[in-house]
C-alpha positions as CSV (number, residue, x, y, z in Angstrom):
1,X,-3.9,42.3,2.1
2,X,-4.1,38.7,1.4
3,X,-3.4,36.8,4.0
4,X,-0.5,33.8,3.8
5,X,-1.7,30.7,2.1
6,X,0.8,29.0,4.2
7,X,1.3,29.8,7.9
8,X,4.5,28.9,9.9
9,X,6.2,29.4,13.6
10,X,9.3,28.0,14.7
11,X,9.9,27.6,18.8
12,X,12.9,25.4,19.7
13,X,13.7,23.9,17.1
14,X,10.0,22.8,16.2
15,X,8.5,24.4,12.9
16,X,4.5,24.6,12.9
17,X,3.2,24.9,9.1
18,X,0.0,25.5,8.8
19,X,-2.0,24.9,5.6
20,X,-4.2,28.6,6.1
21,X,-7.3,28.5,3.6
22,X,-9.9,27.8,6.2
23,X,-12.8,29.3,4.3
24,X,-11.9,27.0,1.7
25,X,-11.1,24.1,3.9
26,X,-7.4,24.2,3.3
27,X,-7.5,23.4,-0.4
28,X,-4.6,22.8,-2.3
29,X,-4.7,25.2,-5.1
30,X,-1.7,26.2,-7.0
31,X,-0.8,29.2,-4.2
32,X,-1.0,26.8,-1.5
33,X,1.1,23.9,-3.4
34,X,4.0,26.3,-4.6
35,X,4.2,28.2,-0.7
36,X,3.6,24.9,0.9
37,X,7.3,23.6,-1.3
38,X,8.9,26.8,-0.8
39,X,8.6,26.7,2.9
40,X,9.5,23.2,3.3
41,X,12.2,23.4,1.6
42,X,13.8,26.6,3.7
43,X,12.7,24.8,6.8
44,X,14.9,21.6,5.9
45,X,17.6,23.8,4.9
46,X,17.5,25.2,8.5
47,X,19.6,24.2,11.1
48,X,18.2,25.3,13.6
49,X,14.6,23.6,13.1
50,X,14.7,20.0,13.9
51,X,11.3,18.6,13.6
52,X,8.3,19.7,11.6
53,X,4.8,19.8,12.7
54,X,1.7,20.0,9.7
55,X,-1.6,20.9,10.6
56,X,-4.6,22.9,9.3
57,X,-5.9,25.8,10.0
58,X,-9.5,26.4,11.4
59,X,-11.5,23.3,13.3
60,X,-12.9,22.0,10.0
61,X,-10.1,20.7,7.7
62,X,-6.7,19.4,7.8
63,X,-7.2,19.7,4.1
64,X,-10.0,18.9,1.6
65,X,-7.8,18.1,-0.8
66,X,-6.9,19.5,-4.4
67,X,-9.2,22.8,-5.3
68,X,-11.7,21.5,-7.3
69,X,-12.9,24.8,-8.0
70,X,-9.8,25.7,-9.7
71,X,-9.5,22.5,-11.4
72,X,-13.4,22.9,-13.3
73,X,-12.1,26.9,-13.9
74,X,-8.7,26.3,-15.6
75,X,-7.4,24.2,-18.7
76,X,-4.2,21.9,-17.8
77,X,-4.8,22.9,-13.7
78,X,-5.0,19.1,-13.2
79,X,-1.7,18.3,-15.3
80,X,0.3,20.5,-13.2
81,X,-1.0,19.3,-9.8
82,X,0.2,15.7,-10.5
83,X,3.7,16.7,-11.7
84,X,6.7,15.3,-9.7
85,X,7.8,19.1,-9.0
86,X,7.4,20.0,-5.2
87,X,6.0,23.3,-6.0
88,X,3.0,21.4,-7.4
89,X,2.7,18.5,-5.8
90,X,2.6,18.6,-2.0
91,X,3.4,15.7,-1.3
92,X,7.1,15.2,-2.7
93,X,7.2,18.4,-0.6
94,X,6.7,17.1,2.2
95,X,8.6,13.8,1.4
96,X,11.7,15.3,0.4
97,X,12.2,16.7,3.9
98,X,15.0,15.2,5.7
99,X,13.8,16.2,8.9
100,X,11.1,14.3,10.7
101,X,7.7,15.7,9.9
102,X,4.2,15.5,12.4
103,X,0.9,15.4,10.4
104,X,-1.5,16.5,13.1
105,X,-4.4,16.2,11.9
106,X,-7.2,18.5,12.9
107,X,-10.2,17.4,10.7
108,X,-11.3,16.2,7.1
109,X,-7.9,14.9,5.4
110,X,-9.9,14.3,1.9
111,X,-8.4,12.2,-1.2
112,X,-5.4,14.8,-2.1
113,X,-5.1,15.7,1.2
114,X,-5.5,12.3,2.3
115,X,-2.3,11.9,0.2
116,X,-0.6,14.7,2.2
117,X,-1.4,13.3,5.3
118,X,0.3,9.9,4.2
119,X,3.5,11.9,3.4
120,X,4.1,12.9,6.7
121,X,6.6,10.7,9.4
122,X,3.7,10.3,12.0
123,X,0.4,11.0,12.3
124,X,-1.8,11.7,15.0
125,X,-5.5,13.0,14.9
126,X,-8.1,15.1,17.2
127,X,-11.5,13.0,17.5
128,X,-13.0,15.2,14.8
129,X,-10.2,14.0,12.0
130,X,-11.6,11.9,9.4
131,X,-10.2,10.5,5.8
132,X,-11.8,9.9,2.6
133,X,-10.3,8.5,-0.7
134,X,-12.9,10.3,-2.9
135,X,-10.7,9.6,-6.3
136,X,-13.4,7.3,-7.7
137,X,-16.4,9.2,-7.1
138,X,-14.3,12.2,-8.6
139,X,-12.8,10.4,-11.6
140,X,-9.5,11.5,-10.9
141,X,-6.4,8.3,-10.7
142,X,-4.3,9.1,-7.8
143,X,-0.7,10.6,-8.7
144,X,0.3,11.4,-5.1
145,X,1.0,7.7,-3.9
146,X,-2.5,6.7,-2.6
147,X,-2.8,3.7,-4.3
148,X,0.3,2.4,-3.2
149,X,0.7,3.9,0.5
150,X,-2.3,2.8,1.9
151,X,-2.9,-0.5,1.3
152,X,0.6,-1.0,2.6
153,X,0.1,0.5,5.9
154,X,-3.4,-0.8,6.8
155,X,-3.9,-3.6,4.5
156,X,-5.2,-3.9,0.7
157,X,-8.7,-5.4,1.6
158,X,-9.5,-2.2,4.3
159,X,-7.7,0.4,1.9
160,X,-9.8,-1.0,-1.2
161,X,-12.4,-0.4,0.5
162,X,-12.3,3.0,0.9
163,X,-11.0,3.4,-2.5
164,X,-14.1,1.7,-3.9
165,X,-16.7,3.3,-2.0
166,X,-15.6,6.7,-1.4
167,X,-16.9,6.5,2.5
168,X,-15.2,8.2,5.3
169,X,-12.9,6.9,7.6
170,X,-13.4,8.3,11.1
171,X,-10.5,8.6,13.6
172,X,-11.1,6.1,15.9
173,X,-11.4,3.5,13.2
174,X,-8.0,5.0,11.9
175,X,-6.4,4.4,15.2
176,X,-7.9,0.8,15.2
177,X,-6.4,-0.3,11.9
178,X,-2.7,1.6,12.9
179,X,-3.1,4.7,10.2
180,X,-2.5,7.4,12.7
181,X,-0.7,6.5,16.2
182,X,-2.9,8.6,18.5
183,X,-6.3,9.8,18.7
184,X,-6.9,13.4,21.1
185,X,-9.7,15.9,21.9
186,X,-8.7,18.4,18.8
187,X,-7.5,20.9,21.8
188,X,-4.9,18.3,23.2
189,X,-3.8,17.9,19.5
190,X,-1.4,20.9,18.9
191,X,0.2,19.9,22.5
192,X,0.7,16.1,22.0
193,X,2.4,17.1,18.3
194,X,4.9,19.5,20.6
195,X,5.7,17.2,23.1
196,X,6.3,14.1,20.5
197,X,8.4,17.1,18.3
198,X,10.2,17.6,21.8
199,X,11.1,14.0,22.3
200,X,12.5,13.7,18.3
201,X,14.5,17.2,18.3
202,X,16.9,15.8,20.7
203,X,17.9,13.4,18.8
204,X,21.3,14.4,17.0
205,X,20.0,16.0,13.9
206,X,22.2,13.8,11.1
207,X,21.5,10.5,12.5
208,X,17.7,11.5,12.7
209,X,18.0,12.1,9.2
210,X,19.9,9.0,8.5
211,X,17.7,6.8,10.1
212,X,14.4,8.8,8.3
213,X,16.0,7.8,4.9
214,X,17.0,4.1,6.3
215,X,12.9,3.4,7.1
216,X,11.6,5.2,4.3
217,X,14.2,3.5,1.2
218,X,13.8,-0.2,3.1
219,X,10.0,0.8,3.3
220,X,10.0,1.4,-0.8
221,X,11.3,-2.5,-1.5
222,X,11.0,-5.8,-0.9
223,X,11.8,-6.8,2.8
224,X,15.1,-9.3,1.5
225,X,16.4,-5.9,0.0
226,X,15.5,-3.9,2.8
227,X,17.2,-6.1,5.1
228,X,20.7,-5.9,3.1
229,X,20.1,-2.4,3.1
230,X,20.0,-1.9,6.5
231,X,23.6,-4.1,7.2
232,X,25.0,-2.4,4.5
233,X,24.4,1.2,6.2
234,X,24.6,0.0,9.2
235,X,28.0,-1.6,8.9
236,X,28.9,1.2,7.6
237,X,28.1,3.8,10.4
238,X,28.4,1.4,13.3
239,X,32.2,1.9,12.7
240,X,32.8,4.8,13.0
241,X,30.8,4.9,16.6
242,X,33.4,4.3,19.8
243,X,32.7,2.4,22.4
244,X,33.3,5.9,24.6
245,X,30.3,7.4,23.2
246,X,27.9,4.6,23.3
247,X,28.5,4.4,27.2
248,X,28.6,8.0,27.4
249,X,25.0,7.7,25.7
250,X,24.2,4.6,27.1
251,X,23.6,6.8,30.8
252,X,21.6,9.4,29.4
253,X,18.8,7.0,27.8
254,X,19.0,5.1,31.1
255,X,18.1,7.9,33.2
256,X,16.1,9.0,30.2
257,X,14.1,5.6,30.8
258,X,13.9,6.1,34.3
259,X,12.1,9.3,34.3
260,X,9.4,7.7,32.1
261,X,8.7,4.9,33.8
């Protein structure tokens, strides 16, 4: 029996995936891409499942990135794995979830699955994480958003960089320049992804959304437009909240505050 490509558990509203090729470092071969979409897309369609936590399997990998293997052993394998279709590219997967997704990442996240590590909400990382944008040294262009993402979240001198040499980027340094937003022994990493998945899921489902899809289409223009797009929405939602339930709300994230202090 072959065992699933793609892993997942759901306790309390909190989905686990697990990218499961450990032999192979968690590759992203064509199985892995299609189960990876198909299971996303159930879990966003799920009520019941709030937040979504990605991870690898094994203490190697969170993933090595596309299957190079398969890529040298099949005509038009590397066509398909930069289409826009979900079920080939992991990445608009993982994007298109509506629900707020957890990359925790558990060890090398390289070039494609550097990608897939960008796509997620938040990421955190166990000491042993590291990233590598190998595209150059591979000959491959990036067609998962690389290019673009990165240099926009740490800066276009540090992200050309690592573009241009190929050289690994260890977690520590990550944490430095703000790619992931907390660094953990790799047993502590599992545990800090529930209890930050804890702290999102009770949040009311359709405003978590909202809000997802507020950051991320402000976060895709120019700041001017960004700005009008946030008083647009939030003129638009703001009116329909009464002053009943703010103050009803307003209790709970004082207490809320309280307890974490």
């Amino acid at each position: 029996m072959i065992a699933d490509v793609v892993l997942c558990e759901v306790a309390e509203g909190i989905a686990t995936v697990t990218l499961n090729r450990p032999g192979a470092m968690n590759a992203l071969n064509r199985a892995l891409r299609a189960r990876l979409a198909e299971v996303m897309r159930a879990l966003d369609g799920d009520e019941a499942v709030r937040v979504v936590i990605l991870t690898g399997a094994g203490t190697r990998a969170f993933t090595a990135g596309l299957d190079l293997k398969e890529l040298g052993s099949e005509a038009g394998a590397l066509g398909s794995a930069n289409a826009t279709d979900p079920a080939d590219n992991p990445v608009k997967a993982v994007e298109q979830c509506s629900k707020p997704v957890i990359g925790a990442i558990n060890g090398v996240a390289i070039t494609g699955g550097f990608e897939l590590a960008l796509a997620c909400d938040v990421l955190i990382a166990s000491t042993t994480a590291r990233f590598a944008d190998t595209h150059a040294r591979v000959g491959i262009v990036p067609g998962w958003g690389l290019s673009q993402k990165l240099s926009r979240m740490i800066g276009i001198s540090r992200a050309k960089e690592l573009a241009f040499t190929g050289n690994f980027l260890d977690a520590h340094t990550a944490h430095a320049w703000g790619l992931v937003n907390h660094v953990v022994a790799p047993e502590e990493l599992l545990p800090l992804a529930r209890r930050l998945a804890g702290d999102m899921a009770g949040i009311d489902p359709a405003f978590l959304a909202a809000y997802k899809r507020l950051i991320d289409d402000g976060f895709a223009v120019s700041l001017a437009e960004g700005l009008a797009l946030e008083a647009a929405r939030s003129a638009a939602a703001n009116a329909a909240v009464s002053p009943q339930a703010v103050e009803a709300r307003r209790a709970a994230v004082q207490a809320r505050g309280r307890s974490q202090g």
